[in-house]
N, C-alpha and C positions, 0 to 999 in steps of 0.2 A: 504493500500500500504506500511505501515511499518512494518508490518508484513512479508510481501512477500520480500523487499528487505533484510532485515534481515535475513529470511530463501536464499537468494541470498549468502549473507554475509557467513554467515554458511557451506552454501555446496558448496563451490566456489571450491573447490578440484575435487569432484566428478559430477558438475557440468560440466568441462573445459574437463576430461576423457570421462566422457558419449557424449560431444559434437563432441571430437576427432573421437571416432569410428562410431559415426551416420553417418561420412563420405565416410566410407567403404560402407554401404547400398545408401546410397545417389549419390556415384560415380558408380554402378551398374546399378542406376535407368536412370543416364544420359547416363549410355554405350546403355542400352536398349531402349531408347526414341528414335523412327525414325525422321528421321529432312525429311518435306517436303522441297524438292525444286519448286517445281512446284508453280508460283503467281494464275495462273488461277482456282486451281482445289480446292479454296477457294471462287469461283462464286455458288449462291445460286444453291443446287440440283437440284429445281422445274421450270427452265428455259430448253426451249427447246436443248439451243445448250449442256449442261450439261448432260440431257435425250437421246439427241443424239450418245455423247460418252460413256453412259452406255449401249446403245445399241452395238455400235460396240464392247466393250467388251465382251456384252452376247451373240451377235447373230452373228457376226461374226469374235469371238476369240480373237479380235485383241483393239486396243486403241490408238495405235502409229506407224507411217510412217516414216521413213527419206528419204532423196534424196539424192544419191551418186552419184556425179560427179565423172568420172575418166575421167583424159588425156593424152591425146599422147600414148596410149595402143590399140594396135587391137585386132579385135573382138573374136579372142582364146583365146586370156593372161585376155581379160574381160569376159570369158566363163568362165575361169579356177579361175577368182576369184569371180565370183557370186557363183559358187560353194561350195567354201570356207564359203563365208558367210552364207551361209544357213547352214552350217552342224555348226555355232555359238548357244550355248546355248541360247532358249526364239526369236529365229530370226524362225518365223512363214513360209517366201518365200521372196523372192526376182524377181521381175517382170522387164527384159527388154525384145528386139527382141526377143530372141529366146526362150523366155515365149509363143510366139505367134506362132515362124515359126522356121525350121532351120537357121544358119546363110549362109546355102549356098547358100538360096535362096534371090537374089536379095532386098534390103529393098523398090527398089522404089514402089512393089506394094500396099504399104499400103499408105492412105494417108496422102497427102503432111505435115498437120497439126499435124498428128500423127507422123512423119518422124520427124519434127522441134520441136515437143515437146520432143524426146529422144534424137535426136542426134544434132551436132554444130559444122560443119566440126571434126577435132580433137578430141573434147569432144563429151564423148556421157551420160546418167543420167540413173540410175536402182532408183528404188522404192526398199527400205526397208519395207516388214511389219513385225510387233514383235506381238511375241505373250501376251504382258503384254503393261499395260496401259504407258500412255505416260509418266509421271516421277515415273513408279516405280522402286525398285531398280534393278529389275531384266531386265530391260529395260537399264539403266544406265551403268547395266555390258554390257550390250550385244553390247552398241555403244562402249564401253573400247576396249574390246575385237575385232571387226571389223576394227577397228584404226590400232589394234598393226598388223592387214592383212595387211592392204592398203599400199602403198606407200607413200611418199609423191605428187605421180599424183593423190589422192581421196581427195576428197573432203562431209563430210557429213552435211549434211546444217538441217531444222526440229529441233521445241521444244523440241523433246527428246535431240540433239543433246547440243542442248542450257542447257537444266536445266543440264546435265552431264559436261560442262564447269562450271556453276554456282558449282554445289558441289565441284568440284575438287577446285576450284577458293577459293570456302569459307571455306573449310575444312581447307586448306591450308593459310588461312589469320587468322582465329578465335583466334588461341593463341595471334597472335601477337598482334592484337586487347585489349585482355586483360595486356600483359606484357606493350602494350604501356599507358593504362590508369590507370594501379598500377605505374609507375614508373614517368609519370606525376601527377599523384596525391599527390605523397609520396613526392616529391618536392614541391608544393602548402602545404599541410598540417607542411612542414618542417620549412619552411618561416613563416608561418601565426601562426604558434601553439606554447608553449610554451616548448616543447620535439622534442628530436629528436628521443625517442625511442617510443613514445606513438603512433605516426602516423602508424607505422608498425602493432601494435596489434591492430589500428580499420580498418586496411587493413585485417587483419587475421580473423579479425571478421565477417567483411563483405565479405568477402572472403567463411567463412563456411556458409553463408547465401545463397548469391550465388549458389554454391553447394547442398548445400538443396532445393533449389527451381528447379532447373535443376533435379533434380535428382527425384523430386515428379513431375515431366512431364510424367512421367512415368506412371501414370495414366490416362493421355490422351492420349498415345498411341503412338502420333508424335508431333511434332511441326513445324511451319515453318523455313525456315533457317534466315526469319528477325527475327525472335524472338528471337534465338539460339543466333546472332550474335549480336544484342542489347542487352539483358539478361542483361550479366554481366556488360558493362560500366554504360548501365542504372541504375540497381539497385546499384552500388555504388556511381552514383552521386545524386540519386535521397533520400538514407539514409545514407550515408555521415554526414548529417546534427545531426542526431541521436546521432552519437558518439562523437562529437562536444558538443551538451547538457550534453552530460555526465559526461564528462570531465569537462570542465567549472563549472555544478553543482558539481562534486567531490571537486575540487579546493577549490571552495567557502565556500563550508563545513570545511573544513582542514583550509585555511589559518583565514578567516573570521570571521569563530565561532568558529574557536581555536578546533575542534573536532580532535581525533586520526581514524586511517584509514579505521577502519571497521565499526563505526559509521557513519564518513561521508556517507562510501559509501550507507551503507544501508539508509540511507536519500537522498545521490542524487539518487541513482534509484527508490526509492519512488515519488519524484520530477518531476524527469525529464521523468517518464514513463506518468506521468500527462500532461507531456506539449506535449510530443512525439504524445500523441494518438490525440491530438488536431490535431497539423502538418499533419500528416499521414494520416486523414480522409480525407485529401483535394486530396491529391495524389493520394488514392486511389479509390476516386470520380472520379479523369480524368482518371485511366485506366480504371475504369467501364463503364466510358459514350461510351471507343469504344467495348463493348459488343453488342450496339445495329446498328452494323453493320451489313448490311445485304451482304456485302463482308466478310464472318466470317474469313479473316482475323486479323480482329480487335478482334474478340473475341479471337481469340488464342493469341495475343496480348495483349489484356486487362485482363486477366484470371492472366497469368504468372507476370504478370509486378506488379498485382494488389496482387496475391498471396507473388511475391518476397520481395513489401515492409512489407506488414504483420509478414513475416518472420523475414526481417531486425529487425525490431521493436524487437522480440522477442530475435532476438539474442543480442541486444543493453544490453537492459538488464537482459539479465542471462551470458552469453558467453563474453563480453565485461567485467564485472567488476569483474567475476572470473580474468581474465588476467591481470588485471593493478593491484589487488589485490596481485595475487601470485608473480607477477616482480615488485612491486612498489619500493623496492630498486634500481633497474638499470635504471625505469624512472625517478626517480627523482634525479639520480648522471646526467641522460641527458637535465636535464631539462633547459630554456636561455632566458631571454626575447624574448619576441614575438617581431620581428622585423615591424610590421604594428605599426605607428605613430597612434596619437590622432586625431581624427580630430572633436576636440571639435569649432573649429575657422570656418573650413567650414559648419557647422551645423549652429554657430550661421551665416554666410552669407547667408547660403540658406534659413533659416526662416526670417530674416529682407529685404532679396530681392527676397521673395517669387512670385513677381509677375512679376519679370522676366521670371521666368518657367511658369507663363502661358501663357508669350507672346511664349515663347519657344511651346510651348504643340501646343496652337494656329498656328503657324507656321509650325510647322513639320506634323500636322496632314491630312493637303491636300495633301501634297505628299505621307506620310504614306495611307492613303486610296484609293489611284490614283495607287500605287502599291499594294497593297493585293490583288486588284480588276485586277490587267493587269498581276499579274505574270504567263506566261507557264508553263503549265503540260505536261508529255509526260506518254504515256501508253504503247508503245514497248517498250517489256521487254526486247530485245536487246539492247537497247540505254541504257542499264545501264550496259552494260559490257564491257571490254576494248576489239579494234577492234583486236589485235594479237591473241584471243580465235579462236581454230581450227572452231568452229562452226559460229563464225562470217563471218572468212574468206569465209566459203565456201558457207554463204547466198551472201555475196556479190558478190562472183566467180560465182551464180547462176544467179542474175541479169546482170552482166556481159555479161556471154555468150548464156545466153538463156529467160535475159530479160524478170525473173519472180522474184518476191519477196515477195508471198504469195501461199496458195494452201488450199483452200477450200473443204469440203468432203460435197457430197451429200447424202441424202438418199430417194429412191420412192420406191414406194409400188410395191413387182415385180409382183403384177394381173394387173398394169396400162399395158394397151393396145402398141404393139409397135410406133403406130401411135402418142398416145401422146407422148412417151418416146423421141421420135425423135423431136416434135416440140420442147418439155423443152429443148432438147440440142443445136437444130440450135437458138431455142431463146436466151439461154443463151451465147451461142459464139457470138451473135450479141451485148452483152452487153459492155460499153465500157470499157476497160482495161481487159477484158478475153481473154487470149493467147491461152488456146484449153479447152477442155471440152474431160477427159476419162471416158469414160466406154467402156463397153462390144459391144453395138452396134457402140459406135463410131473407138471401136481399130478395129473390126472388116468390117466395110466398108462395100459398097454394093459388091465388086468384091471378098471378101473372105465368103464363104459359114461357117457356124457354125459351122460344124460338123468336121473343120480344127481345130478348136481350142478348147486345151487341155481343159479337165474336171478340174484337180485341178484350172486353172485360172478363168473359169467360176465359180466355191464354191467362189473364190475373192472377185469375185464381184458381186454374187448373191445367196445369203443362199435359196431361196426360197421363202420368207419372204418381203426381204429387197434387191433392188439395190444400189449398190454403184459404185457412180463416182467422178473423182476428176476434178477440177478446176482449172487452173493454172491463177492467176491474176500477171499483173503487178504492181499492186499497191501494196505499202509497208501499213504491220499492222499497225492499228489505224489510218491511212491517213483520210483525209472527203471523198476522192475519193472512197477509198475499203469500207468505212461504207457505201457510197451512194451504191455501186457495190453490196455489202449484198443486203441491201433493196431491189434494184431491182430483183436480182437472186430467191430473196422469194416470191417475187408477183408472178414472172414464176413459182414457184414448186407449190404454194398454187392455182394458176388458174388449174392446170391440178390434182395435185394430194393434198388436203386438209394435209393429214398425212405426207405430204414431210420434209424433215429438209435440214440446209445447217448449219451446223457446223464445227471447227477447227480453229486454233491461232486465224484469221480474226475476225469472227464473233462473238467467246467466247468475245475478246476483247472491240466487237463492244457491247457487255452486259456490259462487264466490267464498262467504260466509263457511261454506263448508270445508274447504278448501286451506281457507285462511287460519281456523282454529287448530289443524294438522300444522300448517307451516309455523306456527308459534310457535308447538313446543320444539319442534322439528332447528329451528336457528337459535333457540334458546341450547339447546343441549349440545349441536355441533360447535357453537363459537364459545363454550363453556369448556367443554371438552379439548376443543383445539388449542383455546390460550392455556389451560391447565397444561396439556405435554410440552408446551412452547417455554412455558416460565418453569417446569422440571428441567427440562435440557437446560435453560439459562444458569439455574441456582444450584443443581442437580441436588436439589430436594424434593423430601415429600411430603413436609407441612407447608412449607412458603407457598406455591402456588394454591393451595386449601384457605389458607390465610388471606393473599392477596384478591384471588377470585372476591372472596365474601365479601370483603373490604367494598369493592366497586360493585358487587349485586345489592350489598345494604343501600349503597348511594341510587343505583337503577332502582330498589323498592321505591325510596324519598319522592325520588322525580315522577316515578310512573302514577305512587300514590296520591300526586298531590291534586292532581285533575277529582281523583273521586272526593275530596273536600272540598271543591272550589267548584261543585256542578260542571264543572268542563265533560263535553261528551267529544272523545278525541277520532277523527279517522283512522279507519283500521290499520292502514298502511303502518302508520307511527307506531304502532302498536305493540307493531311484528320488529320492525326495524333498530328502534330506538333503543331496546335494552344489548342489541349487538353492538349497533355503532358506538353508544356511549362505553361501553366493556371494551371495545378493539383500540379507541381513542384515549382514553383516561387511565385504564391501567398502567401505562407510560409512568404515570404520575407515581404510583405504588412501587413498580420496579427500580425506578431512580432515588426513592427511597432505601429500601431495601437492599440495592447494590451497596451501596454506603455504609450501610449499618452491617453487613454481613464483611465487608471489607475491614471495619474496624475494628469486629468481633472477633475474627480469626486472628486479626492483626498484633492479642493482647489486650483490648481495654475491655471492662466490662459491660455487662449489656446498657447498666444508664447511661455513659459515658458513651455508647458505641450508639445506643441513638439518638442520645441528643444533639451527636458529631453530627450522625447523618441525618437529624429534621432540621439541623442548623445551615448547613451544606446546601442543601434540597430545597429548602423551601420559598425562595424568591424564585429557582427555576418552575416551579411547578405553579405558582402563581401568576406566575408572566405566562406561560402558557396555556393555563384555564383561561387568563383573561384572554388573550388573544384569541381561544380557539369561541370564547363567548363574544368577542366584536365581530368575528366573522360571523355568526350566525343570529342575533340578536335583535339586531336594524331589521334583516331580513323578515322575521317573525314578528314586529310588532307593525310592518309596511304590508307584508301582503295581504292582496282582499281573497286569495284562492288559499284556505282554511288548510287544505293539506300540506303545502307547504310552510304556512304559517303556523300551523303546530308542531310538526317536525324541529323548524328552524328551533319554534321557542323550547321546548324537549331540550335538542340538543346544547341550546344557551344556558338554560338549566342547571342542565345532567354537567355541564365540563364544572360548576362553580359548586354546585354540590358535590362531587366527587373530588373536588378541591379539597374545599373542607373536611371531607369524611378522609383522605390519604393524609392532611396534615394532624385533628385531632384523634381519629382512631387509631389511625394503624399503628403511630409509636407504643399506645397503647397495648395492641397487639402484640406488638415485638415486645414488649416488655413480659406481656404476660404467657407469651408462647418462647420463651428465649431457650427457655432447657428445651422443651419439646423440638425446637429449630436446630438446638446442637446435636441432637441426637439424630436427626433423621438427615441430616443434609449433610453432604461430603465436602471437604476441607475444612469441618470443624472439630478434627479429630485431636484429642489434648483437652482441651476446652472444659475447665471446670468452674467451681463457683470464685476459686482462689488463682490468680497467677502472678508472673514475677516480673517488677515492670524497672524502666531505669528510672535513679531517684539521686536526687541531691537536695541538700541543702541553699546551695548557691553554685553557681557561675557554671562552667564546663566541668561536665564528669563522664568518666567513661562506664555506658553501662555494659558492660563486659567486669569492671570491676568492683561496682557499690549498686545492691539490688537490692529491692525489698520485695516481703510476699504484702499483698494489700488483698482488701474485701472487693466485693464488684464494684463499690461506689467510686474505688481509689487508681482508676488506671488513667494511664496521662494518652495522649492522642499522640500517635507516632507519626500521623501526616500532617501535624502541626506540630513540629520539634520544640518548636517555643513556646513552656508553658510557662507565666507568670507565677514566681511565688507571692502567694496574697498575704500568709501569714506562716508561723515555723510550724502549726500543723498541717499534717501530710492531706488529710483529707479535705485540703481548702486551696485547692489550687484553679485556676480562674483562665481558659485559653485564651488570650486575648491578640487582636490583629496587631495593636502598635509594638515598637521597639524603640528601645533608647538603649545609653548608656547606664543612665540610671539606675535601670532594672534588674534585678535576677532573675535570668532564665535557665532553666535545666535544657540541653542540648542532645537530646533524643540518640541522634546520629553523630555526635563529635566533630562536626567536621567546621562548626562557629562559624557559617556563611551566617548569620541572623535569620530574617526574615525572607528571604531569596528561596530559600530551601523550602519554604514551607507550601503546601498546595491550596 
């Protein structure tokens, strides 16, 4: 690795250039990656209701329906814009009255049910069918396009109607999204860092990272629009952390060991690529664990997220220390004290009343459990958008005036006999919350003979092959009511016809939900699992990762709990996601911990000593990086009006500042209280008892080779701070302090009176 940073060191010029214009290919890649809107059509292929609408794509043209309410319009000026809309590119027909009959002829003949399903004094409803599937884009134009027809007396309601709010909604939010999590970032890293120019080039850095990862989506063809729209805050809050080691190791080289610039750096990205790839395998364990979703959601999610930190990582060190290399003159005319205090005093309180926090742990954790277990999920995809969306309105104007707010599509075999075709229908309109039941035999009645009713409407709704009919239910998606209504409606198609289907929003949904409560526990246990064998191999123990896990599932209870006290009902997505990602991102925090304290342990001092070293050590980096990783996602969640992402973001802003807390006041506690347990089970703590023999003096330089003493746990001196101050002539009152004078007594660890140079 010093080789490689070296050769870093070197080509840092043509490095920074080659990284420049990969962004030209890389910003092509992201022009060209289609962004799904559509949540459902990430439901497994080999489910019926999914098989359903590859049928209606293949066998009758079609995939997508809307319902257009128009009002206060009579029945010429709605003649003359059905017309309109048909002759709309990818708009297959358009089905009301006079689909059926002239409009001159009376409507009472048809019946009553039929009559109340189109019309509502005033209002009356057409059926859109398109000829492309329900969120594709060609689909998406074609509801744009019918809008800019209608007046404002139309109303178009349907998932197509919906995911075309969604795009316009998220297209239109995405930058801001990002502008808002650089510019609260770039504030957090301004405060907490020791420049005020250095923050901007690991924005620039992560920024071309970013970029490259968007831009190689492009070989998956699409992606979803959560992914699109988390991408970027994610990935800068999640490697953030990255450029933060590098810095600090560059630093350390330079001021510390006296090295000049190119030196250091080429040793801290030797370093710090060491510690980085540590970190990063944990992160990129929690976006793999949602790979084994079987809502492959998750996978398009876990893929990108999983891909973007690897990138990070790569950019960290090559693209990052070109930058601070070629401008290290204007960062360091910027450079200020880091404005975050010592907080050497609360370290030592939280390790001497360590068992406060476990009355604490103990106490919070029945409510904490009491909530992760009670918090609401919602699966209408509607309730995650703001109600002023055209398509909102006009679901709601739909319940309103005709007291529907679902519509179910059927499909039977059209050799089934008419005899049974009529039972399935009168049985299903007897089901409770179905408002009418269309098809072909029901539009048409017993008192209108077949042969009145045009050919292309009959191809509608009968290829040959395949009948179709629709459903109109009053029950709103994902209700218990319309999932019980599914079930029943299925038992009727599967008693007459075996090959029947009942598919659309309802029912997809009614998978959805089923679907979803498998993949919960399913990413809970893999990315549980994964980071456990990940942090064994690290520590090559067998409590520590037992310990650590807990640590950050206490913090995921806190976060997940808190929605079931505060009436939040959260979308499912978050649900599933947010105890991975915060476990793959925040454990960081725990392990950087821990590395410390397990370093100083074996190292000789004892366990109060070894972790107060290491919550002393740790805890401004784990604070700068909660924060950051909560600027990057925070703005996000309190800006967006599209609720899935806005809960998510705020989860995740959350979960990094409560996992803060819980890594800085439990875990010491932990480690204190699990410290024999930790020497026993974890390798290179072999020797290790409650008594060891440490070097001691009275005053100035001694050699410990030849004046020892044995001391209790409380009395061991820190070996990677050589210089302990003596405070007073008892032994057990000695005080690590950063300053140095002449003045002082200091005991000299290592013999070798370089003062404070030595020290880490």
């Amino acid at each position: 690795m010093n080789k490689f940073g070296k050769a870093i060191v070197k080509l840092r010029v043509p490095i920074l250039i080659i990284s420049i214009l990969l962004l030209i290919p890389a910003a092509i890649g992201f022009l060209k990656t289609r962004v799904n809107y559509d949540v459902l059509s990430y439901l497994p292929k080999d489910i019926e209701t999914m098989k359903g609408q590859d049928i209606l794509a293949d066998d009758f043209g079609t995939g997508a329906f809307s319902l257009c309410l128009v009002e206060g319009m009579d029945d010429k000026d709605v003649v003359k814009l059905k017309k309109q809309m048909e002759q709309v590119d990818n708009v297959d027909s358009v089905i009301w009255y006079d689909s059926i009959m002239d409009i001159s002829i009376p409507d009472e003949i048809l019946p009553k049910d039929i009559r109340e399903a189109y019309r509502n004094d005033d209002c009356t409803m057409m059926a859109i069918i398109f000829k492309t599937t329900m969120s594709s884009d060609e689909t998406m134009e074609a509801i744009t396009q019918i809008r800019k027809l209608a007046s404002k007396q139309c109303f178009i309601s349907g998932m197509s109607a919906v995911v075309t709010d969604t795009k316009d909604l998220c297209d239109k939010e995405v930058p801001i999204y990002v502008t808002i999590a650089v510019i609260l970032s770039l504030i957090v890293l301004s405060l907490t860092m020791d420049s005020f120019l250095v923050p901007i080039f690991f924005l620039l850095s992560i920024g071309m990272a970013i970029v490259y990862n968007l831009g190689t989506n492009v070989f998956k063809g699409e992606i979803s629009y959560i992914t699109q729209a988390l991408t970027a805050v994610l990935q800068l809050g999640v490697t953030m952390d990255y450029s933060i080691f590098l810095w600090h190791s560059y630093q350390e080289e330079k001021k510390v060991n006296g090295k000049e610039n190119k030196e250091a750096m080429a040793d801290a990205i030797a370093s710090t690529f060491s510690s980085v790839i540590g970190s990063s395998i944990t992160t990129v364990a929690g976006f793999v664990a949602l790979c084994f979703m079987t809502f492959t959601l998750g996978l398009d999610l876990g893929i990108v997220m999983a891909k973007g930190v690897v990138i990070g990582v790569i950019c960290c060190v090559t693209v990052l220390p070109s930058m601070i290399l070629i401008f290290d003159k204007p960062i360091e005319k910027t450079c200020h004290r880091s404005l975050l205090p010592k907080f050497d005093k609360l370290s030592k309180f939280i390790v001497n009343k360590y068992w406060i926090f476990h009355i604490l742990f103990l106490i919070l954790l029945v409510p904490a459990l009491y909530g992760y277990t009670h918090t609401d999920v919602y699966y209408n995809l509607d309730s995650s958008l703001p109600e002023d969306l055209p398509s909102i309105q006009a679901n709601q104007k739909l319940e309103e005036e005709f007291n529907m707010n679902s519509t179910h599509m059927i499909l039977l075999d059209s050799n089934l006999d008419e005899k049974s075709i009529n039972k399935v229908i009168s049985e299903i309109k007897n089901v409770k919350g179905v408002k009418t039941v269309l098809g072909l035999e029901s539009v048409v009645g017993p008192m209108i003979p077949q042969s009145m009713i045009p050919q292309d409407l009959k191809s509608k709704l009968d290829n040959g092959e395949w009948k179709l009919m629709l459903v109109m239910s009053e029950y709103k998606v994902a209700s218990d009511e319309v999932n019980t209504q599914c079930d029943e409606i299925n038992t009727i198609l599967h008693k007459y016809d075996s090959k029947g289907m009942l598919i659309g929003e309802a029912p997809c949904t009614k998978d959805l939900i089923e679907i979803t409560d498998k993949d919960f526990n399913t990413v809970s246990t893999v990315s549980i699992g994964v980071i456990l064998l990940i942090i064994l191999f690290v520590f090559k123990s067998v409590s520590l990762p037992i310990i650590l896990v807990c640590v950050i599932e206490f913090a995921i209870f806190i976060n997940m709990g808190i929605p079931a006290f505060t009436n939040t009902t959260l979308p499912f997505i978050a649900s599933i996601v947010i105890g991975t990602i915060q476990l793959g991102s925040t454990v960081d925090y725990a392990i950087l911990m821990t590395t410390r304290y397990k370093r100083e342990r074996s190292n000789g001092l004892a366990k109060k000593e070894a972790v107060t070293v290491a919550l002393q050590t740790s805890m401004i980096s784990i604070i700068v990086s909660a924060l950051s990783f909560f600027a990057a996602t925070f703005g996000v969640g309190c800006y967006s009006e599209i609720d899935m992402i806005s809960s998510l973001c705020t989860l995740m802003a959350r979960g990094a500042i409560i996992s803060m807390f819980v890594v800085i006041f439990l875990l010491p506690a932990a480690l204190m209280l699990f410290d024999k347990l930790i020497i026993h089970t974890t390798i290179g703590f072999k020797g290790i008892t409650g008594k060891q023999k440490v070097a001691y003096a009275g005053a100035g330089n001694v050699d410990p080779a030849s004046e020892q003493k044995t001391a209790d746990d409380d009395d061991f001196l820190n070996e990677d701070r050589p210089f302990a101050k003596k405070k007073s002539g008892n032994f057990d009152n000695y005080d690590f302090d950063d300053s140095y004078s002449d003045d002082d007594k200091y005991i000299d660890v290592n013999n070798d009176s370089n003062g404070p140079a030595d020290r880490q």
